[in-house]
N, C-alpha and C positions, 0 to 999 in steps of 0.2 A: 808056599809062596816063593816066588823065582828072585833071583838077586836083584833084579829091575825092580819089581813092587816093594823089598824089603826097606828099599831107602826112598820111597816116594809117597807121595799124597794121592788122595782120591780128590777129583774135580769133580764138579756138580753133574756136570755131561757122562761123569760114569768111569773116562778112562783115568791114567795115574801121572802124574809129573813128580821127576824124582828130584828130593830134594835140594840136591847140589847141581849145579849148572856150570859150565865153560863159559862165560863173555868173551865175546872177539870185537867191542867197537875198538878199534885201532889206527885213528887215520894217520899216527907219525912210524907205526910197525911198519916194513915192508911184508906187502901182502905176500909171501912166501913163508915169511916168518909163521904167519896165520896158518895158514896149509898144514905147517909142521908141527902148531901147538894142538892141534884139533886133533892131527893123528895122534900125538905122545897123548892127549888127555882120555883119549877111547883106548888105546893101549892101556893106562892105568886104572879104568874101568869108568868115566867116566860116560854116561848115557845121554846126557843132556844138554845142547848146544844151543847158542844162543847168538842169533845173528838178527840182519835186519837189511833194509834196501837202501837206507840210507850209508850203512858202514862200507860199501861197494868192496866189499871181500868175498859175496855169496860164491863166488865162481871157485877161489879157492877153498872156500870150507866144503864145497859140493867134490872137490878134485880129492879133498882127505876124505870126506865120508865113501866115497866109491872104491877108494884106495883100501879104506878099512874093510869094506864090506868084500871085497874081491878076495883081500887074504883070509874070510873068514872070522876076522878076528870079533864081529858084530854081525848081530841078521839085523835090515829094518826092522823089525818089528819092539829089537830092543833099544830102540836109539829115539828121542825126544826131540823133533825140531824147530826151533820156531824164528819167525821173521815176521817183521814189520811195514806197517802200510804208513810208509812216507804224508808229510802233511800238506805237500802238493798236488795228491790223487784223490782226495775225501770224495769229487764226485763220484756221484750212482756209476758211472762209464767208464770207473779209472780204476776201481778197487782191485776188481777180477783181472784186469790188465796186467797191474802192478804185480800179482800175486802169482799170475801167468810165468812173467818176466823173470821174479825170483825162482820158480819151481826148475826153470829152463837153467836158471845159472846155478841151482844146486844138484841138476841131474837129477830132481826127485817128482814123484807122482804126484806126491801131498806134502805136507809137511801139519807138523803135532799140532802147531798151535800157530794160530796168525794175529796179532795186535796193530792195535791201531796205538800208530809210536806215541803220540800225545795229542792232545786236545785242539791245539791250536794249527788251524787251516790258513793253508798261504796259498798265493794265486799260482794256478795251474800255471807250468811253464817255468815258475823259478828255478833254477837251477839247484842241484840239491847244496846244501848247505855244511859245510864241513865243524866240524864240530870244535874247532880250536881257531873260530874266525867268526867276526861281527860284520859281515856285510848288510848294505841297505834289501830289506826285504820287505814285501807288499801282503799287509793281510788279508786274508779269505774270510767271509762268514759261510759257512756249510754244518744244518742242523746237522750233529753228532748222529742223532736218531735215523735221517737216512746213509748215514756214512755204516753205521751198526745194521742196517737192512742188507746193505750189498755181502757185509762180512756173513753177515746168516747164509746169505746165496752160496759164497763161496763154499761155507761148510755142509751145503745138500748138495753141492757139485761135487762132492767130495776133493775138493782140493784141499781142503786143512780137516785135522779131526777135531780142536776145538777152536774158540774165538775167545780174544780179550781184549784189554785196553794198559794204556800204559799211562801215566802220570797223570792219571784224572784224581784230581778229590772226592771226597762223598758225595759233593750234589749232580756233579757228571754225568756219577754212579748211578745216582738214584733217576736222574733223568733217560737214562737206559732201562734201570730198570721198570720204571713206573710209563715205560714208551707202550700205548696202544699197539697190541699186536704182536705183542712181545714174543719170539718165537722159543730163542735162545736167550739166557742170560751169560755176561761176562762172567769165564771162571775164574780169572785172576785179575789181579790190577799189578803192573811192575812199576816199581817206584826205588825213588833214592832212599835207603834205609840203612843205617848204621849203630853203634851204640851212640853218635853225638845227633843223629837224627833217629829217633827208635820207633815214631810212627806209629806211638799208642793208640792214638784216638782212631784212627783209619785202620789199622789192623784190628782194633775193636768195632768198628764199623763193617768191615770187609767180613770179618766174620760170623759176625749177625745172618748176613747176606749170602753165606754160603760159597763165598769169593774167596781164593788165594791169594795172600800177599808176595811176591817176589821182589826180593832185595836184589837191584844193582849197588852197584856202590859200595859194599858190605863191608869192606875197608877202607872209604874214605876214599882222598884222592892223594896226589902228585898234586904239590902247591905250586909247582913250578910249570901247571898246564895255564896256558892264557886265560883260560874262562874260567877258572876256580881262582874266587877270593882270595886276594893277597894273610886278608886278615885272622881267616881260617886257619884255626889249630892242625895239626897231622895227627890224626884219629890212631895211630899205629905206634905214637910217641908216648902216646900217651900213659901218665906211670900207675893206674889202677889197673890199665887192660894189661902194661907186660907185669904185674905185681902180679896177676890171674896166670899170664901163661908161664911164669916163673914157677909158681907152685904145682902145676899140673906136668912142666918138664915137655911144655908147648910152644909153639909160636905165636908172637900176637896176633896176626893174620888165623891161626887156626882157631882162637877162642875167639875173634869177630866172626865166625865166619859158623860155630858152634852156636854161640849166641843167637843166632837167628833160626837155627835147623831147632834148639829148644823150644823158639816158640811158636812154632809151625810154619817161619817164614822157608819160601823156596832162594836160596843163597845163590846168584850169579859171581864165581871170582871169575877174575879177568889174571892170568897172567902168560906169557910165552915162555917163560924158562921153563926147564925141565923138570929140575929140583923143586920152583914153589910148584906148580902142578901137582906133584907126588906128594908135596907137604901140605897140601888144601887139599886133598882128597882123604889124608888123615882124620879129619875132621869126627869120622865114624867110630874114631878108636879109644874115647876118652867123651866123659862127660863132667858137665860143670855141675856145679852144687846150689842149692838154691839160694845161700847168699849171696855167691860167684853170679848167679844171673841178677839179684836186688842190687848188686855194687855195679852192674855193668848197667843196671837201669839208669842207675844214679848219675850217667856221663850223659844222660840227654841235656843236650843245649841247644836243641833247633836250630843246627849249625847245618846249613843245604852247601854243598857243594856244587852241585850242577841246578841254581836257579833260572836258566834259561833267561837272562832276564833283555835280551832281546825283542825278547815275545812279551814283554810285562806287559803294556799297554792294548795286547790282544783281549778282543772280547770274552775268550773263552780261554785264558790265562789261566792257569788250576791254583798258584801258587799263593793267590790272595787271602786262600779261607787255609784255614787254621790246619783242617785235614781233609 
C-alpha cells in the first residue's frame, strides 16, 4: 500500500481520503500567505486540501498545487481536493456553475471531493458572506434533495470523484439518504468537532451509515475571532489536554488533532506557519492510550464554536437537534 492509502480512509464510493487534511478558510490571512502554506504543507507530505468557494483563496491554492506538481514534488493523482458549494447556488442551474467556476480557479479538471458547505440556502445573488461579519441576509428554501441531484450530475460529469455534505445533522442525513432515487450517497459529513464538541452521537450515526466524519475545528478556535463566543473556553488551554501532551513529550494541537485520527475521524488543521505545519503532521508518530482517549472524552461540553447563528431562525438550520 502507497504512502497516500497508509494514512487514509476508505469512502463508500471506493476511493481513499487521508486522514489529516490542510484547512485554508482564512478571510483576515493575506491570500499569499494561503499560496505559501499549501506549498510548505505538500512539501511536508501533506495530500489533503481543503478549500471552498466561499473562502475566495481557490485561485491561490490552485497557483501552489500547480507550482507543486510542476517541480514534481506531487502527481494529481496523490493529492485530495475538495471545495464547496456556496449557499447562494442550491438551484438545479447553479451547482455545476459554481463547481465550473472553482475547477477554473484551481487549474484543475476535477477535484476529490465537492460539498455542499451547509444546509441553509440563501437567495441567489447575495453576496458571499465573510465569515468574521453578521450582515442582513435573506433566506432561501431549496429541497436539499434536488440541491444533492445536481451534485450526483457533477460526479457523472466527472468534475468531482466524490459528493458530501457539510454541517448537516442526522435527519438532513437521513433525508438524502432515504431521497427516492438515490444514486449516490453522502461519503462524509464535515462538521465542527473537537474534544469540548466530540460529536458522539453523529459520529455514531455517520457510521451506522457508512459516512466519514471530518473534523474542522479540531482545535477549537481564536476567542478573539468576532463570531466565536466570548464565553467559550480555549480548547488548547485546556489542563487535561496539555497534562496528555505533557506525558507523550507532544503538543496540545498534536494530541487534539490525534484524538480524532483514533477515532476514525478525518482532522482539517488550519495553520500558515511553518513550524505548526511540520508539528500537525507529526500526529502519525506517537499514539494515545486508551485512557488518554476516555479523559479526552471526558472534556465534552457541547461547547460549538462556529454556531452560525445568523442562520438560526433558517428553516433548515442543522444546529437545533442534538446531532
Amino acid at each position: 500500500m502507497n504512502q497516500v492509502k497508509l494514512f487514509s480512509l476508505k469512502m463508500n464510493d471506493g476511493y481513499f481520503m487521508p486522514l489529516l487534511g490542510l484547512g485554508t478558510s482564512a478571510s483576515k490571512v493575506v491570500k499569499s500567505e494561503v499560496e505559501k502554506a499549501v506549498m510548505r504543507a505538500i512539501d511536508v507530505g501533506y495530500h489533503h486540501i481543503d478549500s471552498a468557494y466561499i473562502y475566495q483563496n481557490e485561485e491561490e491554492i490552485g497557483r501552489a498545487i500547480q507550482m507543486k506538481l510542476a517541480d514534481g514534488t506531487v502527481k494529481r493523482g496523490d493529492l485530495f481536493l475538495t471545495t464547496k458549494l456556496w449557499n447562494t447556488l442550491f438551484h438545479l442551474e447553479s451547482v455545476q456553475t459554481c463547481l465550473e467556476s472553482s475547477l477554473r480557479k484551481l487549474q484543475l479538471s476535477y477535484v476529490d471531493l465537492y460539498l455542499i458547505h451547509s444546509p441553509t440556502a440563501l437567495k441567489p445573488g447575495e453576496d458571499p458572506i465573510p465569515e468574521d461579519t453578521h450582515g442582513n441576509i435573506t433566506f432561501d428554501t431549496v429541497d436539499l434533495c434536488i440541491t444533492w441531484e445536481a451534485l450526483e450530475k457533477c460526479k457523472d460529469a466527472g468534475l468531482t470523484k466524490s459528493i458530501g455534505v457539510s454541517n448537516f445533522n442526522h435527519k438532513q442525513l437521513e433525508k438524502i439518504l432515504n431521497k427516492p432515487g438515490l444514486k449516490y450517497k453522502p461519503v462524509c459529513n464535515q462538521v465542527e468537532c473537537h474534544p469540548y464538541l466530540n460529536q458522539s452521537k453523529l459520529l455514531e450515526f455517520c457510521e451506522s451509515k457508512d459516512i466519514l466524519l471530518i473534523a474542522y475545528a479540531p482545535l477549537g478556535s481564536d476567542l478573539r475571532k468576532k463570531w466565536v463566543k466570548k464565553e467559550n473556553q480555549v480548547l488548547l488551554q485546556d489542563p487535561v489536554l496539555n497534562a496528555i501532551a505533557e506525558k507523550h513529550r507532544r503538543t496540545s494541537p498534536q494530541v487534539a488533532l490525534r484524538y480524532q485520527l483514533q477515532q476514525g475521524v478525518v482532522a482539517l488543521a488550519k495553520s500558515f506557519s511553518e513550524k505548526r505545519i511540520k508539528e500537525n503532521f507529526q500526529v502519525f508518530e506517537f499514539q494515545l492510550t486508551l485512557e488518554d482517549m476516555e479523559c479526552l472524552d471526558g472534556l465534552n461540553r457541547n461547547i460549538r464554536y462556529f454556531d452560525c447563528g445568523e442562520f438560526a431562525h433558517h428553516p433548515d438550520y442543522p444546529f437545533h437537534e442534538e446531532c
